[in-house]
C-alpha positions as CSV (number, residue, x, y, z in Angstrom):
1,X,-24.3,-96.1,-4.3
2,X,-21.4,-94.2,-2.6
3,X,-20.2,-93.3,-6.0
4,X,-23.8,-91.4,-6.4
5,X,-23.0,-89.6,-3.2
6,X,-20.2,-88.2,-3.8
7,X,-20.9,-86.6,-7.3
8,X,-22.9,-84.0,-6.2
9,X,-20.4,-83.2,-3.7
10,X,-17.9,-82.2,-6.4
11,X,-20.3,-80.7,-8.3
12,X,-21.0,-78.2,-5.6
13,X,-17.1,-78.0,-5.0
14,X,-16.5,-77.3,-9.0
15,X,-19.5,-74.5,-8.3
16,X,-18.1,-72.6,-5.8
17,X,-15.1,-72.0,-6.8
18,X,-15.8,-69.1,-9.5
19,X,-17.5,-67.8,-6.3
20,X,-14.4,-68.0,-4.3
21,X,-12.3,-66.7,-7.1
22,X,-15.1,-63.4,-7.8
23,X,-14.6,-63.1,-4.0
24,X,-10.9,-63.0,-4.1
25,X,-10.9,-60.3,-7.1
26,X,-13.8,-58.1,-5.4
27,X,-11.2,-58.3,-2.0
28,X,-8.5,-57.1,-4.0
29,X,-10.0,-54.2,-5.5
30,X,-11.8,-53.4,-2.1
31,X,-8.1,-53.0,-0.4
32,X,-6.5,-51.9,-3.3
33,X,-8.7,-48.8,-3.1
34,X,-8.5,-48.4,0.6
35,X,-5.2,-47.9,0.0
36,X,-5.3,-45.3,-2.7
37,X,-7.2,-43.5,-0.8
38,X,-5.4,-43.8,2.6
39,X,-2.5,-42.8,0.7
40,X,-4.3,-39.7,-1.0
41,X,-5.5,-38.6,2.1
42,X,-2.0,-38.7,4.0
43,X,-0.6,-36.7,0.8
44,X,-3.1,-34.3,1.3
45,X,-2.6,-33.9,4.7
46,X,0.8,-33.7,3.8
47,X,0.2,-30.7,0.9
48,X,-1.6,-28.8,3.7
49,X,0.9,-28.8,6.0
50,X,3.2,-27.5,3.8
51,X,1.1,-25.4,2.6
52,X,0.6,-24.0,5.8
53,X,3.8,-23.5,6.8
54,X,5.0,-21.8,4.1
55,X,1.8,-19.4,4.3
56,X,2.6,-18.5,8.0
57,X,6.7,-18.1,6.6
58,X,5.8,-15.4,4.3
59,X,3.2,-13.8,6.3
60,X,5.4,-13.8,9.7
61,X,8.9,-12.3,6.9
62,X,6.1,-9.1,5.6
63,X,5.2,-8.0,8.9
64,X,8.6,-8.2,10.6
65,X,10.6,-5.1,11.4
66,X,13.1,-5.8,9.3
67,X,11.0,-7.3,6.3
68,X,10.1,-5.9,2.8
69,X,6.7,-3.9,4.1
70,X,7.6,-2.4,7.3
71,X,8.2,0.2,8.7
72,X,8.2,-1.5,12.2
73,X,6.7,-4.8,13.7
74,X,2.8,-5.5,12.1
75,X,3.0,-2.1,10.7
76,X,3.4,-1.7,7.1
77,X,4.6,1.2,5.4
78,X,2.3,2.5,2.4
79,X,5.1,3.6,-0.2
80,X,6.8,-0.5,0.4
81,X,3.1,-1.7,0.1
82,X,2.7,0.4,-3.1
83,X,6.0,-1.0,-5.1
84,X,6.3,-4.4,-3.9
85,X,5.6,-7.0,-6.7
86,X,6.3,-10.6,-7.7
87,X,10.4,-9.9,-7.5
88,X,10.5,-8.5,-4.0
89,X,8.2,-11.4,-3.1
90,X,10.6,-14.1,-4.2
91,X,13.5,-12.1,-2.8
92,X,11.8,-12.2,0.9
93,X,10.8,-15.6,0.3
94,X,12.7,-17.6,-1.8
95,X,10.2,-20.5,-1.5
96,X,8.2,-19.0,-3.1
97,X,9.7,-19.2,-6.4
98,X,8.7,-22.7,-7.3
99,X,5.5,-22.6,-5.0
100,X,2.5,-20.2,-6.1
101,X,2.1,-17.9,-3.1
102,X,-0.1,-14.5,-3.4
103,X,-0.6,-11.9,-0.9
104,X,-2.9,-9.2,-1.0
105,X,-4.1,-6.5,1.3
106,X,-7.5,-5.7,1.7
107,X,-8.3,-7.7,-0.5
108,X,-6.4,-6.1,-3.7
109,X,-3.6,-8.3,-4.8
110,X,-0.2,-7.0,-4.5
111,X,1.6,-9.7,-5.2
112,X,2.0,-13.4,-6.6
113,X,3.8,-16.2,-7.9
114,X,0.8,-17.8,-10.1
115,X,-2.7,-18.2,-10.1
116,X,-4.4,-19.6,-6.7
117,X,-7.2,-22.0,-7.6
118,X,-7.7,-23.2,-3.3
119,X,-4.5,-23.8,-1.2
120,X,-4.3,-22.6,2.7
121,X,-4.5,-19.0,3.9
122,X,-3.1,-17.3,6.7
123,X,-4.1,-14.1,8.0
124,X,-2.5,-11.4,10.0
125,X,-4.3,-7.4,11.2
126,X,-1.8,-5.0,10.4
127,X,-1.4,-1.2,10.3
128,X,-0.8,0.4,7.3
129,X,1.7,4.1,7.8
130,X,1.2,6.7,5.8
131,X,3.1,9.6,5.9
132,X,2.4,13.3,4.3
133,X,5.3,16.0,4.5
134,X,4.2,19.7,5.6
135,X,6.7,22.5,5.6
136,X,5.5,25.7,8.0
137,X,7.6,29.1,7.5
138,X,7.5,30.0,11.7
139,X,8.1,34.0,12.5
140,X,11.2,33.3,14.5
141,X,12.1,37.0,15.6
142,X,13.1,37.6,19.3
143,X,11.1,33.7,21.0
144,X,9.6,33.0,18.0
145,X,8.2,28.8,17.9
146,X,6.0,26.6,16.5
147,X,3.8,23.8,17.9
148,X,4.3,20.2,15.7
149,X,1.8,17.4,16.3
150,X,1.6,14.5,18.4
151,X,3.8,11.4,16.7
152,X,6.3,14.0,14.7
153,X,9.7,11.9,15.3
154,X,11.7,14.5,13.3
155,X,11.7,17.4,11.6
156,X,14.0,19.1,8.5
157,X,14.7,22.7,9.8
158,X,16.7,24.6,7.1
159,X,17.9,28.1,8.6
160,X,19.2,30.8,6.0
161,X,19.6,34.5,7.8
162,X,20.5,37.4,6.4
163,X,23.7,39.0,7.1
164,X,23.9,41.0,10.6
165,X,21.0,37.9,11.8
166,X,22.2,35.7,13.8
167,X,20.4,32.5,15.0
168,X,22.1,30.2,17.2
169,X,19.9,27.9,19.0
170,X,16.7,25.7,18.2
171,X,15.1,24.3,21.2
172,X,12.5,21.1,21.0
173,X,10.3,21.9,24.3
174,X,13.2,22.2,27.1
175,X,15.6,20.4,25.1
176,X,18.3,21.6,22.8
177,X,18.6,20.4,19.3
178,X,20.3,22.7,17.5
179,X,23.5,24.6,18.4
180,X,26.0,27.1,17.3
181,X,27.3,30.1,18.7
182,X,28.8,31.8,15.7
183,X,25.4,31.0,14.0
184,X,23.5,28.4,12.4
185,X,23.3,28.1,8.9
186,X,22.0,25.1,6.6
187,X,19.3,22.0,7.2
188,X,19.4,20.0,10.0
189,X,17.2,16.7,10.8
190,X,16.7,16.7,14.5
191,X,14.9,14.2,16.3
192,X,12.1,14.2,18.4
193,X,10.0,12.7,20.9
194,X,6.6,11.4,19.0
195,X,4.2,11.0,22.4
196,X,3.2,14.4,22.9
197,X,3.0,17.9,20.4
198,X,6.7,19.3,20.2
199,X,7.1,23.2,20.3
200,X,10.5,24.4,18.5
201,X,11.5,27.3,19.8
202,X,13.7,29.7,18.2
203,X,16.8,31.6,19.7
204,X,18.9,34.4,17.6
205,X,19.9,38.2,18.1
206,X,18.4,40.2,14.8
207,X,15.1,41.1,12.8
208,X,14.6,37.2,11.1
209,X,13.2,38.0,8.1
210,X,9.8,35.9,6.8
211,X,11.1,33.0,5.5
212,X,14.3,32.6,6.8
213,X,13.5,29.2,8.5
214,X,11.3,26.1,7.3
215,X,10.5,23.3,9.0
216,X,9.2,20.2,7.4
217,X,8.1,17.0,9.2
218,X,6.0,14.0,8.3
219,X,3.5,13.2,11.4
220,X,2.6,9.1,10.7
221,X,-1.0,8.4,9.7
222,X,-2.4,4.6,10.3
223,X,-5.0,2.5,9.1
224,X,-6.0,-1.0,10.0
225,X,-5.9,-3.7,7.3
226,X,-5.7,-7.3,6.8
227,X,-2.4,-8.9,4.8
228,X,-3.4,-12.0,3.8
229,X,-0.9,-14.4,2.4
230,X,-2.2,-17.8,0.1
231,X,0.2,-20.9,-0.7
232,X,-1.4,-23.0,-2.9
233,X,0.9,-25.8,-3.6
């Protein structure tokens, strides 16, 4: 009789255990993929923090005062933005040679280090300089001057007088720029003060004849853009 009883026990023991071992198998693969993806997602995490730092790098190096694009802090000069190209990328950034980074302004590409399919972008509003040179012949007989615009920091004055014409002095509004008592002669760069229009004013014994002096200068002309710089590692 007992020996009736406990065959069905063991029967049901023999049973369950390809459940238990299906169980184990099905557990297995559960954590084994947990894992994988745990550890995908902490790579990625990973990828876009580097990512990111290297995006703010390069973007933080263009707009400095000293980098390859400006002409002063956030302000980029035009004729830098117009030549700059893979090399002068990889020369500000070194990074950036085994990474692809691309930066663009505006949205036109101006430079990159491969093809971007995704990766992190950072952002930065900029100015972008442009500066157009204009020469003015002034009459400079007797008090002769000339009025330059607002945000002229220097002009190119090249004086060339006629024998028995003397002109000695060159005056930017009350200050004096330009100097010589036996007579100027030559070009000169002088420097001025870019907050307010600058009147040159002219001081010489003699007839000046037309075109004697020219004065050149570059007054700055901005625009607002967007540099946007893309790592995509």
């Amino acid at each position: 009789m007992r020996e009736s009883l406990d065959r069905p026990a063991a029967e049901r023991a023999q049973t369950s255990l390809p459940s238990l071992a299906v169980a184990l198998v099905l557990l297995t693969v559960v954590t084994g993929l947990a894992l994988a993806v745990a550890d995908g997602t902490l790579s990625g995490h990973d990828r876009t923090a580097d990512e990111r730092r290297l995006a703010v790098t390069t973007a933080d190096r263009l707009v400095a005062p000293a980098g390859p694009l400006a002409a002063r802090a956030n302000v980029l000069n035009a004729t830098r933005v117009a030549t700059f190209d893979r090399g002068r990328l990889v020369r500000s950034v070194p990074p950036a040679r085994n990474t692809t980074v691309a930066v663009s302004l505006n949205g036109s590409r101006l430079a990159a280090t491969g093809t971007t399919s995704g990766g992190t972008t950072v952002r930065r509003i900029v100015l972008v300089e442009r500066r157009e040179t204009r020469t003015v012949t002034p009459n400079v007989t007797g008090s002769g001057s000339v009025t330059l615009p607002r945000r002229t920091d220097s002009a190119t004055i090249t004086v060339s007088t006629p024998p028995g014409t003397e002109l000695w002095t060159v005056r930017a509004d009350e200050r004096v720029v330009l100097h010589n008592r036996s007579g100027l002669n030559g070009t000169f760069t002088v420097s001025l003060v870019p907050y307010e229009t600058t009147e040159l004013r002219f001081e010489g014994a003699g007839v000046v004849p037309a075109g004697s002096v020219t004065v050149k200068y570059a007054p700055p002309r901005t625009t607002k853009a967007t540099l946007v710089v893309t790592v995509d590692a």
